[in-house]
N, C-alpha and C positions, 0 to 999 in steps of 0.2 A: 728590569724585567717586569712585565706585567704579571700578576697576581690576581684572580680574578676572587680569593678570600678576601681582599682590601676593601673590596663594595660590603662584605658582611660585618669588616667591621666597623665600616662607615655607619652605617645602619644602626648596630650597637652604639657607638658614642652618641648617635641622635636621639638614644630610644628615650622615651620620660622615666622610665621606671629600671634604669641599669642597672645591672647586677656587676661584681667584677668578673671578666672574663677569663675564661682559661682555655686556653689554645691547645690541643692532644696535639701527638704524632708523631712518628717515628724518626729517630735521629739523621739528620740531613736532610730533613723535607724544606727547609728552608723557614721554622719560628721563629729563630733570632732574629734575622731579617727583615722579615714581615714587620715582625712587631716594632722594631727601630725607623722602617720606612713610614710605616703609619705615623710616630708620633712626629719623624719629621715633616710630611706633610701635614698633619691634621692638630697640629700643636705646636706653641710655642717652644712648650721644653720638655723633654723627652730624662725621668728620673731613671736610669738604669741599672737595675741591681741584679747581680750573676754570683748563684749560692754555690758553684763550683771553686772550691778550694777557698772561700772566702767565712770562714770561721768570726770573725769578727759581725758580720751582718746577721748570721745564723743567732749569734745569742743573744742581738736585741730581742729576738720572740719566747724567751725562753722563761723570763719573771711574769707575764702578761700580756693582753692583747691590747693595751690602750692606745688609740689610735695616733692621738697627741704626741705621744712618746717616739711610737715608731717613723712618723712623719720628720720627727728631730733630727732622728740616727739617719735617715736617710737625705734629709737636707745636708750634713755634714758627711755621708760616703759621697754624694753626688758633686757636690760643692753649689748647689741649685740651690732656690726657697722655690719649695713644690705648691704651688697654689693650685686649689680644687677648677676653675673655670680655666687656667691654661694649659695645667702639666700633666704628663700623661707618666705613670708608675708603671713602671714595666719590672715585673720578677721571675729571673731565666733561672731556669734548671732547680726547679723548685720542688719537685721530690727531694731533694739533699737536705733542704729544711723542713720537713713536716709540720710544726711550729706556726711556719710559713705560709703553709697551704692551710693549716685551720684558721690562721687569723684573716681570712679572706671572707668569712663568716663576718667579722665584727668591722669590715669595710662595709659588707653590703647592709648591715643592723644601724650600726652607729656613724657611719659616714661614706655614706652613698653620692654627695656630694661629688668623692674621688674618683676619677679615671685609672683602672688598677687592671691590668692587663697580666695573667701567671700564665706563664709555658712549661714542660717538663717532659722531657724524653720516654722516660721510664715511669711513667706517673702510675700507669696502670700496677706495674710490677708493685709498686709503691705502694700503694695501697692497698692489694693482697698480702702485704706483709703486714697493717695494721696500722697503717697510715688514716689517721681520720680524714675523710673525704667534708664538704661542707657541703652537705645533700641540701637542694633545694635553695640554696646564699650565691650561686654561681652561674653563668650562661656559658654555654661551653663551645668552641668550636673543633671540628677537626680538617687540621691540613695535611693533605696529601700531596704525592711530587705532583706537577707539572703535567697538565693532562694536554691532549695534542691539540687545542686552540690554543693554551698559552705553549705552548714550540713554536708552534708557525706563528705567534708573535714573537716571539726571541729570535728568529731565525730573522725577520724583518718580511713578516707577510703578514702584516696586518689587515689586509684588506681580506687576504682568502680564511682569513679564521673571520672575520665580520659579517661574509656571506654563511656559513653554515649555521646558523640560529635562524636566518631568512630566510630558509629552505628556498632557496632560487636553483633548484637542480639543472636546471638549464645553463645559467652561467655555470654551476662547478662542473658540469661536465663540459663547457669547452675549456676549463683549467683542470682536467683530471689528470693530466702526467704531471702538475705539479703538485696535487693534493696527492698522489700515489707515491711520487720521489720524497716527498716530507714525511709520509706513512711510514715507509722503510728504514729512514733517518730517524726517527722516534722509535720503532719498532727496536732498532740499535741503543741508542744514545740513549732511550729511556728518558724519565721526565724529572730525577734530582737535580735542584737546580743550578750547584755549583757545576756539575759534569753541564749542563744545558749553554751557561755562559761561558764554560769555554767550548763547544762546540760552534757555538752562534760564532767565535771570534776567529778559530784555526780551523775548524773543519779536522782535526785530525784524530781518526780511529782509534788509533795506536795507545794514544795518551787518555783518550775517553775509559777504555777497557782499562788502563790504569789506575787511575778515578774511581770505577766501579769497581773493580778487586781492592781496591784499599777501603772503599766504603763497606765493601763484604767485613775486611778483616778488622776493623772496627766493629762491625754487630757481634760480629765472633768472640773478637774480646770484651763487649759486655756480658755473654753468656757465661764466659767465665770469672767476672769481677762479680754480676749480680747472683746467677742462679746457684743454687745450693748445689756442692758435690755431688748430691744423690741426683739431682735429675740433669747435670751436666751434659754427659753421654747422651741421654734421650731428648735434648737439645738438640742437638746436634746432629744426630741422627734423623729427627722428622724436618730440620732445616735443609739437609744435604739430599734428602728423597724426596725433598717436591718438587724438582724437573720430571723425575722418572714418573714419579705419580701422571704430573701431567700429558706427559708423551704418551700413554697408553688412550688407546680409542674408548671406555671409560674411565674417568678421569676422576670416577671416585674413591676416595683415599682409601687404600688397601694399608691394615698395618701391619700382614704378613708381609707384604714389600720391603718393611723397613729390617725385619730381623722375622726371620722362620719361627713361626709359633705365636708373633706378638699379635696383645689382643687391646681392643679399647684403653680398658681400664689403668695399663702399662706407661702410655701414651699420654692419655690425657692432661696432665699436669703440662708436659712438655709444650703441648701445644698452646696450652693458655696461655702460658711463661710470653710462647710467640705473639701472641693474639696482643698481651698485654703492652706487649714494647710495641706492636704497633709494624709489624715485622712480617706479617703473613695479613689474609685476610681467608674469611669462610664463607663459604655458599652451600648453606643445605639443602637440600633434599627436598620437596614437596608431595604427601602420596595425593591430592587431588587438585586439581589446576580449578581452585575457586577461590571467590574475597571472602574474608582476607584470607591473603595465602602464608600468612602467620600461624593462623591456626593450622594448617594441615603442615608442617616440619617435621620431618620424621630426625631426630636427632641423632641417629643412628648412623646416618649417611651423609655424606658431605663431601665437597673440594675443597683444596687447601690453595691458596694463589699467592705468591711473593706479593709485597709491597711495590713494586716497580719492574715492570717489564726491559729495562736495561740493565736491571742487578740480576733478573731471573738470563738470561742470555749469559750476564758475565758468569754464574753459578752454572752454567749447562757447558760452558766454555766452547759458545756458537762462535764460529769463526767470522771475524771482520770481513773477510775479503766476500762473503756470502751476499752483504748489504752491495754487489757490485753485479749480480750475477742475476737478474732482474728478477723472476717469480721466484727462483729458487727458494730463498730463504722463508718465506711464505708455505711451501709445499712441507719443508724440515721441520723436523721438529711435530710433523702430524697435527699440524692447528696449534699447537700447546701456546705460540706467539700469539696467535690473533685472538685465544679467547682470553689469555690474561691481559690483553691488550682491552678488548671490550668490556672486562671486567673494572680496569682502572678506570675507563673513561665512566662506566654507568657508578660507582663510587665518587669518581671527583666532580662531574660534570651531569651531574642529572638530580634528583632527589629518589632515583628508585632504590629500592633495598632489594638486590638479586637474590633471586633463588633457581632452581633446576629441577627438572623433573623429567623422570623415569618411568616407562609404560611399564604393565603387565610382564612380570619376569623381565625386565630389562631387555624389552624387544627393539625398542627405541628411547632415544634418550633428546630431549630440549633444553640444546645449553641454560639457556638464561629464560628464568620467568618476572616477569616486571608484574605490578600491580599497576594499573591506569584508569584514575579514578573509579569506576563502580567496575571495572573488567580488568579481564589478565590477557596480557599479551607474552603468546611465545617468542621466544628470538632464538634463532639457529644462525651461527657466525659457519662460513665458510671462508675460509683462506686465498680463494685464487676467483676467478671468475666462473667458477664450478654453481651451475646452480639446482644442479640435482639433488633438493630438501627434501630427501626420500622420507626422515624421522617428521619434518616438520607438516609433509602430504597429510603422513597417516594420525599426525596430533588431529588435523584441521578436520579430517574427515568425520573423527569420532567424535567431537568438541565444537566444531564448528565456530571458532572464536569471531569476535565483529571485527578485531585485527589482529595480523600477525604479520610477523616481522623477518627477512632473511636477513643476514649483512653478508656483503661481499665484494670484492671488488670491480664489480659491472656497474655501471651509472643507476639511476634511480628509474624503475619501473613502477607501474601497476600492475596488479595479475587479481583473476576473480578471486581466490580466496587468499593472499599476499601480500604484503609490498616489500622490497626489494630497496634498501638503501647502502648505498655505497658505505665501507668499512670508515671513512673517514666522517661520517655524520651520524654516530652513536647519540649525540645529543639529541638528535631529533626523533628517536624513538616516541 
């Protein structure tokens, strides 16, 4: 499958002044992977070391960080001689040794030389617990599932995910029932990419939604192997009320939703727990739509959005047979698909950093605010071919932005104060 991370860290091994890298991300986004397909491509020999349940590796780092030393122990777990211009170090599930992760400091100090590639699931959790991080020794990337250009490459349409970076609206609107049939199938299946490869090969529903309720119950039982008894519960509880969160037509997190009475403060820990594994994502709030719009977060207010739009379905327990019933599924659910669906893509597939904003008393609300170079552009996602952007009218009116954005299912338009692009070309915001 294609991986469209593979180009960044092509890039990285080129760079002159490399740091070792460290790959984030939430478990099953497909690390292991990645990093094993890079070094068979882009190197001879690929050193592979996995700190899960492997106590013997863990206490090479435990007298010292001498590089010499360590490079030994791992000539002899690998059965390889790791030389710096051909072999590529790869160290999986590297929260388990912390040791580990600091001695990636006295790679990038004392032999920079090496190609040293760390991934770690739970890395974040990990380091709120007192895990020394190597601030400033590391480059970091993060991977996220499978955004819907790499689907409609796994599916075998490489050509219609090549045209939407082109913006040739012309050609994709005479392939729009198959960039809309591959919407829905994504919209479903979601973009983890073990559920993706087998999709790509059986097509079949059934076993997909299995996949994804087993990968649910694996996060599940990290919550109870990592997080502390006390915040267990409230785990679990802001994980299982963000469908409901979503489904409401504001869609900012309420923590009287989750339990009568609860307030921020109750909460919080829980959610970073999420944040931390890499398990949810957040978009706050902005009170004025100007650069940067970092500065204007009100931190107070915010959405909460699953990590993957096929796990948030399997977690709502949206019916299969739905992805068969053409708009339907689109109209369900009150948008809550289409905006964590836009939300994934402008996360994996763009460099913006989303945020949202709310008029005056919450008269109207603009899903998504992007920053574009010296300007902000609103984006209002509609789910069907609806194009009455009543909130997005009354932004434009008062604001006057130089662009704004609808997405929707209708082909790509212009309009005097708008444009209108089809939900399957979020990249081209």
């Amino acid at each position: 499958m294609e991986r469209y991370a593979m180009q960044e860290l092509v890039r990285w091994k080129d760079k002159e002044k490399r740091k070792p890298m460290l790959l984030k991300g939430a478990r099953q986004v497909g690390k292991t992977w990645l990093m094993k397909e890079f070094g068979r491509i882009y190197f001879k020999k690929t050193a592979y070391i996995t700190f899960y349940n492997n106590q013997r590796m863990k206490r090479v780092f435990d007298d010292d960080y001498d590089v010499n030393r360590i490079i030994m122990n791992i000539n002899i777990e690998t059965h390889l001689e790791v030389t710096p211009e051909d072999t590529l170090i790869v160290f999986d599930e590297i929260q388990e040794a912390p040791r580990a992760l600091e001695s990636l400091k006295y790679f990038c100090e004392n032999a920079p030389e090496y190609a040293v590639i760390a991934a770690g699931s739970l890395l974040g959790v990990a380091i709120h617990e007192g895990v020394s991080f190597p601030v400033g020794k590391v480059d970091s990337l993060e991977l996220h599932p499978m955004n819907y250009r790499e689907f409609l490459e796994a599916m075998g349409e490489k050509a219609l995910a090549q045209v939407i970076p082109k913006r040739d609206y012309c050609l994709m609107s005479n392939f729009r029932d198959k960039f809309i049939f591959w919407l829905k199938n994504y919209y479903y299946v979601g973009g983890m990419p073990e559920i993706v490869q087998y999709f790509s090969e059986r097509k079949d529903y059934e076993e997909v939604r299995a996949l994804q309720t087993s990968i649910l119950e694996q996060y599940e039982a990290d919550f109870g192997k990592h997080a502390s008894a006390g915040e267990l519960a409230r785990i679990r509880m802001v994980w299982n009320s963000i469908p409901m969160q979503l489904a409401k037509e504001n869609k900012k997190f309420f923590f009287g939703q989750i339990k009568q009475g609860a307030r921020m403060k109750d909460f919080e820990m829980a959610i970073e727990w999420l944040l931390d594994c890499g398990l949810i994502k957040k978009v706050y709030r902005v009170d004025k739509p100007a650069v940067p719009l970092k500065a204007y977060i009100d931190f107070s207010a915010f959405k909460l959005f699953l990590v993957d739009i096929g796990l948030l379905g399997a977690l709502s327990e949206l019916d299969a047979e739905s992805i068969l019933e053409g708009n339907r599924i689109f109209t369900e659910f009150k948008g809550a698909l289409s905006e964590q669906y836009v939300l994934q893509q402008l996360v994996s597939d763009t460099k913006y950093t989303p945020y949202y904003y709310a008029g005056n008393k919450s008269t109207y609300e603009i899903d998504f605010m992007v920053q574009k170079g010296k300007g902000v552009v609103p984006v209002e996602v509609k789910a069907e071919d609806n194009l009455r952007a009543q909130s997005l009218r009354v932004y434009c009116k008062k604001y006057t932005p130089e662009y704004a954005v609808r997405l929707s299912m209708s082909d790509y338009r212009e309009q005097e104060w708008m444009t209108n692009l089809p939900l399957y070309t979020v990249k081209n915001i």
